[in-house]
PyMOL commands that place a pseudoatom at each C-alpha (Angstrom):
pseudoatom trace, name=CA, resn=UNK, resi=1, chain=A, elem=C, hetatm=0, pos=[13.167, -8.555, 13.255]
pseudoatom trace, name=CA, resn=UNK, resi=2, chain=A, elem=C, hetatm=0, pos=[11.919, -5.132, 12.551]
pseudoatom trace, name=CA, resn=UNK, resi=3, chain=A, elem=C, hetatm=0, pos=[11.220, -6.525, 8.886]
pseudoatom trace, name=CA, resn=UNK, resi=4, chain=A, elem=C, hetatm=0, pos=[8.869, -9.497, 10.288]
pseudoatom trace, name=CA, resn=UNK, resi=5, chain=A, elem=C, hetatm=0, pos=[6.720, -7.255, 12.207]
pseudoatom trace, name=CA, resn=UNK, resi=6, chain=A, elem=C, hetatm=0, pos=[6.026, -4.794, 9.676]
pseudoatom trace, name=CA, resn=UNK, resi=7, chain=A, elem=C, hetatm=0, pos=[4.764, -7.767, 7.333]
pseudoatom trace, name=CA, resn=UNK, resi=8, chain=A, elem=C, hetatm=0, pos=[2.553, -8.886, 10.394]
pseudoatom trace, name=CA, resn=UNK, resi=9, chain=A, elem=C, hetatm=0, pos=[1.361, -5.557, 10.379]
pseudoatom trace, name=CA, resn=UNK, resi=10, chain=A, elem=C, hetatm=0, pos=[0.297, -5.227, 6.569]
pseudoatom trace, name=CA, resn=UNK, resi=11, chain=A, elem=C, hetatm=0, pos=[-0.771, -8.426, 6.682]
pseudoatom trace, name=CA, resn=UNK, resi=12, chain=A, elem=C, hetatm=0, pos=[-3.216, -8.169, 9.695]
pseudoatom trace, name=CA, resn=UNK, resi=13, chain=A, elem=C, hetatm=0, pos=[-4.338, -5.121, 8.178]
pseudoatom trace, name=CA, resn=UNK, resi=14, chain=A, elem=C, hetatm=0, pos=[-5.156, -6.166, 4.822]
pseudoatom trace, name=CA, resn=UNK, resi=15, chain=A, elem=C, hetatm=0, pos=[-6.353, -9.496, 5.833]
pseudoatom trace, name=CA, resn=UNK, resi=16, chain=A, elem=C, hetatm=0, pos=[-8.997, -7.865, 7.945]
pseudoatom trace, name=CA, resn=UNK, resi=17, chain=A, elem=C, hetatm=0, pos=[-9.744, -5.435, 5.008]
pseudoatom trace, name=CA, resn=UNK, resi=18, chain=A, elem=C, hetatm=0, pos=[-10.670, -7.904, 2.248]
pseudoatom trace, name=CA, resn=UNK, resi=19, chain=A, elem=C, hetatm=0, pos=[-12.678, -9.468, 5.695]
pseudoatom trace, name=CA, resn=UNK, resi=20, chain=A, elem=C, hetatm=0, pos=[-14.562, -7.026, 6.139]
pseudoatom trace, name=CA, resn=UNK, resi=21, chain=A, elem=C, hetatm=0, pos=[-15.093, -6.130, 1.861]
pseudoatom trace, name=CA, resn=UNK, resi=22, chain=A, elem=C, hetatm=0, pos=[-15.603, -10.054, 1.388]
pseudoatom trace, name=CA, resn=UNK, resi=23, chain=A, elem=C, hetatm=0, pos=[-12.749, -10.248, -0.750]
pseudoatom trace, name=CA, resn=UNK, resi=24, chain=A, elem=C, hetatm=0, pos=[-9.868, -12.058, -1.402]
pseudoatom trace, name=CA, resn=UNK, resi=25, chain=A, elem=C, hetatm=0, pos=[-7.193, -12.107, 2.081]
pseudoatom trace, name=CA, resn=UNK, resi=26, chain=A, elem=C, hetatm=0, pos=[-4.475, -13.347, 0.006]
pseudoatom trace, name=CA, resn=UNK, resi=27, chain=A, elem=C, hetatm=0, pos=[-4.772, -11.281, -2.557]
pseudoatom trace, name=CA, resn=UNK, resi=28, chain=A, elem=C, hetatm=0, pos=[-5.111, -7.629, -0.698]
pseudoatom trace, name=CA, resn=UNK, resi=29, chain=A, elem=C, hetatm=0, pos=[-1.922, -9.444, 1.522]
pseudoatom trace, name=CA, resn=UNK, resi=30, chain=A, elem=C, hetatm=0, pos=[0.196, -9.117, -1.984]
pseudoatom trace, name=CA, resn=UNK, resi=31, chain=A, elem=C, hetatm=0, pos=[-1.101, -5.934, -2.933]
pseudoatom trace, name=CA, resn=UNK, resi=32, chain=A, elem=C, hetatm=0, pos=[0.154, -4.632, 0.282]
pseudoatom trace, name=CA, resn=UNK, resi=33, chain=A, elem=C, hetatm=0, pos=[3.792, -6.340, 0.326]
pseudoatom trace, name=CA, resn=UNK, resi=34, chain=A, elem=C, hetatm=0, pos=[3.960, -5.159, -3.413]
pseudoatom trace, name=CA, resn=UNK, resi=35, chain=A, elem=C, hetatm=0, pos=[3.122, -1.604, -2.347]
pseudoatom trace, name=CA, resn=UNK, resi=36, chain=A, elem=C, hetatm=0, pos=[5.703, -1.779, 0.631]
pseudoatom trace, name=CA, resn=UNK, resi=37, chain=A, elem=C, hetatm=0, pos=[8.590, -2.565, -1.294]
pseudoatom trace, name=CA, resn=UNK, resi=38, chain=A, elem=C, hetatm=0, pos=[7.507, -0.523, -4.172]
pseudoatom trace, name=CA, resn=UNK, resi=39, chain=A, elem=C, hetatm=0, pos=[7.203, 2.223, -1.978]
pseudoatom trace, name=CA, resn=UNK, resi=40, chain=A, elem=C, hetatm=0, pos=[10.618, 1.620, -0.533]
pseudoatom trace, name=CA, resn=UNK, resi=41, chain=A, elem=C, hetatm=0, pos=[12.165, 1.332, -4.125]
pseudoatom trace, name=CA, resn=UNK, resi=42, chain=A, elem=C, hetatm=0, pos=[11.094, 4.295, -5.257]
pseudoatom trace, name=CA, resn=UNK, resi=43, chain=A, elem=C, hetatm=0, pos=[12.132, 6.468, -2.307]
pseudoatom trace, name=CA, resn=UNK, resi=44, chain=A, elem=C, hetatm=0, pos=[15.754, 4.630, -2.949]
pseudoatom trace, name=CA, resn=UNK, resi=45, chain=A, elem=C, hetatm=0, pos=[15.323, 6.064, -7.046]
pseudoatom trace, name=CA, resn=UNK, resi=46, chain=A, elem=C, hetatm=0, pos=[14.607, 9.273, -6.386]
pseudoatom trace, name=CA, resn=UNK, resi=47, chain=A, elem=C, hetatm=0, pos=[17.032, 9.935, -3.711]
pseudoatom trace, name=CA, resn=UNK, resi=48, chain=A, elem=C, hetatm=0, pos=[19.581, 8.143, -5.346]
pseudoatom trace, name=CA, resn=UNK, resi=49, chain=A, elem=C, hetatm=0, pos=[18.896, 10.468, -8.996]
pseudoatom trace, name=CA, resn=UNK, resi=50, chain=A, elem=C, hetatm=0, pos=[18.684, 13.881, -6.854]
pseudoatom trace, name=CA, resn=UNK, resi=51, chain=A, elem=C, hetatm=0, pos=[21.976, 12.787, -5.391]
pseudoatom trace, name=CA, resn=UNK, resi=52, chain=A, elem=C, hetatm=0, pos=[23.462, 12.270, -8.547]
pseudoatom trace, name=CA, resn=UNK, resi=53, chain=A, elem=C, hetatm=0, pos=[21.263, 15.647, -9.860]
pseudoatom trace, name=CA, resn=UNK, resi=54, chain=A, elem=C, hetatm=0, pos=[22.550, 17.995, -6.722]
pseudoatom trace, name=CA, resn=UNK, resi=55, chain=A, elem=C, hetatm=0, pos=[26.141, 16.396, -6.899]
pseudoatom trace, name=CA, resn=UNK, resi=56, chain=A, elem=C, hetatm=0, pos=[27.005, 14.585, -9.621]
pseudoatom trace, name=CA, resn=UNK, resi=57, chain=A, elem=C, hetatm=0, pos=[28.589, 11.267, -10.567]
pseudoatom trace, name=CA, resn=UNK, resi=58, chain=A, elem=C, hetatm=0, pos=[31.213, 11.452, -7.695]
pseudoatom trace, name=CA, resn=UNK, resi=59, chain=A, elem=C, hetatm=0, pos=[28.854, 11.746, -4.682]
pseudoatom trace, name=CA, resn=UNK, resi=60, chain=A, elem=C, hetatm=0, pos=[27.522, 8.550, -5.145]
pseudoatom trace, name=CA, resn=UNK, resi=61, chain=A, elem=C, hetatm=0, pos=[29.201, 5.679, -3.671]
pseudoatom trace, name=CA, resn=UNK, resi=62, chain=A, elem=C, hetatm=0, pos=[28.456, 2.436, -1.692]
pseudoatom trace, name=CA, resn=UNK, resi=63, chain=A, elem=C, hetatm=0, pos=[29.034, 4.316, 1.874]
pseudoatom trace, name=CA, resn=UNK, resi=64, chain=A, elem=C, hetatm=0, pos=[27.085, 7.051, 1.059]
pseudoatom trace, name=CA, resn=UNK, resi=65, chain=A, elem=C, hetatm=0, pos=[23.483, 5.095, 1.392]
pseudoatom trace, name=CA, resn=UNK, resi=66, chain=A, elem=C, hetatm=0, pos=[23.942, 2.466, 4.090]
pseudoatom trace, name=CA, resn=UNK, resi=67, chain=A, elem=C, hetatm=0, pos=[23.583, 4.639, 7.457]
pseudoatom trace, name=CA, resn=UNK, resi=68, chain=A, elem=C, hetatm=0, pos=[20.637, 3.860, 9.336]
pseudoatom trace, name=CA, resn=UNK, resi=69, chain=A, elem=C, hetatm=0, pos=[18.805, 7.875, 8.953]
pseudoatom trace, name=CA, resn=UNK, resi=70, chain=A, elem=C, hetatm=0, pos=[18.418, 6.652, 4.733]
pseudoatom trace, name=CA, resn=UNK, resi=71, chain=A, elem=C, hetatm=0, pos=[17.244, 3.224, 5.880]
pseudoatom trace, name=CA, resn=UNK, resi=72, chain=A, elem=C, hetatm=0, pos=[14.706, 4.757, 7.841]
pseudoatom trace, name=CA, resn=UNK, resi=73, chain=A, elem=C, hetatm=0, pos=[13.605, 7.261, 5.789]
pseudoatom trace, name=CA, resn=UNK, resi=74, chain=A, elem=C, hetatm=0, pos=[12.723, 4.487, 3.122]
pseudoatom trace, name=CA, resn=UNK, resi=75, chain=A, elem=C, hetatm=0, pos=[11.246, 1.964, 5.192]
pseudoatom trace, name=CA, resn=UNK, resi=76, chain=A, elem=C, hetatm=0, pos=[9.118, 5.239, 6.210]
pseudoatom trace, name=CA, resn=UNK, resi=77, chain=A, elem=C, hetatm=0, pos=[8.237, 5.812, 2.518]
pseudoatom trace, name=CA, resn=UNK, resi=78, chain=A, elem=C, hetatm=0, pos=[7.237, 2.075, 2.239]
pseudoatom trace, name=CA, resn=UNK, resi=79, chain=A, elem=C, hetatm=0, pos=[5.184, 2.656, 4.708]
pseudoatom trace, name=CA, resn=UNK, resi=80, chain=A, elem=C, hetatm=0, pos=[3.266, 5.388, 4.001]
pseudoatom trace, name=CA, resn=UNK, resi=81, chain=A, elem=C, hetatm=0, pos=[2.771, 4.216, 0.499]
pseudoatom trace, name=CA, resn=UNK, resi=82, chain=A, elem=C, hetatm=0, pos=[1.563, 0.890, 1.663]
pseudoatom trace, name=CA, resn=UNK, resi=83, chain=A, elem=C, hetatm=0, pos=[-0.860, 2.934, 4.421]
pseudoatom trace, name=CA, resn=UNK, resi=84, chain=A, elem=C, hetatm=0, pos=[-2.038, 5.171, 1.365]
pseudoatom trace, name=CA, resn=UNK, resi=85, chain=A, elem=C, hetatm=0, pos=[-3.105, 2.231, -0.964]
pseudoatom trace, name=CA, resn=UNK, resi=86, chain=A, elem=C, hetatm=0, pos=[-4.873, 0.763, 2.464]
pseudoatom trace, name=CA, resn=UNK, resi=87, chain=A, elem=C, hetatm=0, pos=[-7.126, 3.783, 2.596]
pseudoatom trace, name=CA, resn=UNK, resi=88, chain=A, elem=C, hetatm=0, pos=[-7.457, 3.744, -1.146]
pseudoatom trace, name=CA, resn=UNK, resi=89, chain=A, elem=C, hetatm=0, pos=[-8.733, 0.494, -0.600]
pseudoatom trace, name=CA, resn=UNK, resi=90, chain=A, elem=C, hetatm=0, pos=[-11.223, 0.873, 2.318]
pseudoatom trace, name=CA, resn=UNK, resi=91, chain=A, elem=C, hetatm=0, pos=[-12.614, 3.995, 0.324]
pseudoatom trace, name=CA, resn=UNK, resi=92, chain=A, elem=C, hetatm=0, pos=[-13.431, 1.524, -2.465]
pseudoatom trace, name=CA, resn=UNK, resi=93, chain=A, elem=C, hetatm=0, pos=[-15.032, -1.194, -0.291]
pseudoatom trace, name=CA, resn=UNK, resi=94, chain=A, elem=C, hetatm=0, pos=[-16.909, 1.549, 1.428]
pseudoatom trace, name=CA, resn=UNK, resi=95, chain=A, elem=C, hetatm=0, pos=[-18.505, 3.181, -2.545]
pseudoatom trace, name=CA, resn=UNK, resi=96, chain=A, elem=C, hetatm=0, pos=[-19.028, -0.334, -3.169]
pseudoatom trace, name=CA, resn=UNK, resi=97, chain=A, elem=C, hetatm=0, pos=[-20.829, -1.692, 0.174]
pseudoatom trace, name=CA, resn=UNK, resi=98, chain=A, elem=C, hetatm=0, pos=[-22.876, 1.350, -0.977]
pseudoatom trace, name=CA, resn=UNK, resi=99, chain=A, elem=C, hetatm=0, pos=[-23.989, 1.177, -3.986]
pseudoatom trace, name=CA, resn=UNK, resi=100, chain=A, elem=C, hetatm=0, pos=[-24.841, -2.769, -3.311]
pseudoatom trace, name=CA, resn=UNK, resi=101, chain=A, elem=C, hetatm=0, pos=[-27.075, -1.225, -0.326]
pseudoatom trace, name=CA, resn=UNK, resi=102, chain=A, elem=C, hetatm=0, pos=[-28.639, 1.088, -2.899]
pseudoatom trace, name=CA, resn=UNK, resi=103, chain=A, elem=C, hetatm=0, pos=[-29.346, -1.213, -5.787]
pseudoatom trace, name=CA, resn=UNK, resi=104, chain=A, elem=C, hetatm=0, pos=[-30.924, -3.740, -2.967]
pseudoatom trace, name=CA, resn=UNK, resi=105, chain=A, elem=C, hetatm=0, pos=[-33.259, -1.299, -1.722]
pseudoatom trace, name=CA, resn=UNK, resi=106, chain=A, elem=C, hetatm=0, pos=[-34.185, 0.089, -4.614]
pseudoatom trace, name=CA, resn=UNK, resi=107, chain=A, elem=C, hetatm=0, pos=[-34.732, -3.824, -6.283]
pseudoatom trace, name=CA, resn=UNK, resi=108, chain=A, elem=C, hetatm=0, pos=[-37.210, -4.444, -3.499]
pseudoatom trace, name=CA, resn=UNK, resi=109, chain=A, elem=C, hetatm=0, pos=[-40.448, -5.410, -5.113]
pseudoatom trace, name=CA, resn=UNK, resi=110, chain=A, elem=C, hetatm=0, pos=[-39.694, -5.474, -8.884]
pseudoatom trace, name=CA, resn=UNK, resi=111, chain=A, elem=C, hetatm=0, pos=[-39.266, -8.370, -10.128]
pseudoatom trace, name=CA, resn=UNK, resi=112, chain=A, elem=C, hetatm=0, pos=[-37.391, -9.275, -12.792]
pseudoatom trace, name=CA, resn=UNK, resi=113, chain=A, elem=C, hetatm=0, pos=[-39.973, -10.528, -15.589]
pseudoatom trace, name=CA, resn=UNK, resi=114, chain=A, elem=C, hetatm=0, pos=[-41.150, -7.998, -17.935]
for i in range(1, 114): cmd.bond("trace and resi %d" % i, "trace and resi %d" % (i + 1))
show_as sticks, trace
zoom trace
């Protein structure tokens, strides 16, 4: 359940990015599932080589990942990675809904013959 409404959420908030950027909703939807799961992947790697860097070959065993704390911590990742690329994104819109501001004011009254 918990799974659904984090997909609402990066999907509302995406959707309403590319909105309000006029770009593609689907597309900025996929970059932020991609970037979820990604996120949550990598948090699984890394913990999964320190484990095996701190305590070798032995400590690592099908138990020793599935309580809920290591669950959380990696949907948490997922989220925060997914939250950084939104920003990343909205600062991009924003240096791009400004430069097309710039060029149009600066475009008024030339014309484009030589």
């Amino acid at each position: 359940m918990l799974l659904i409404l984090f997909i609402y959420w990066i999907w509302k908030g995406f959707t309403n990015l590319a909105l309000e950027y006029d770009k593609n909703k689907w597309g900025y939807f996929a970059i932020g599932i991609i970037y979820y799961y990604a996120g949550t992947l990598l948090a699984g790697f890394v913990v999964g080589l320190l484990s095996v860097f701190i305590g070798g070959l032995d400590s690592i065993d099908d138990s020793s990942f599935s309580s809920a704390g290591w669950n959380i911590l990696f949907v948490l990742c997922g989220v925060l990675t997914c939250y950084g690329v939104y920003k990343l994104l909205e600062h991009k819109g924003q240096k791009e809904k400004l430069l097309q501001k710039k060029e149009g004011i600066e475009s008024i009254g030339v014309s484009d013959e030589n």
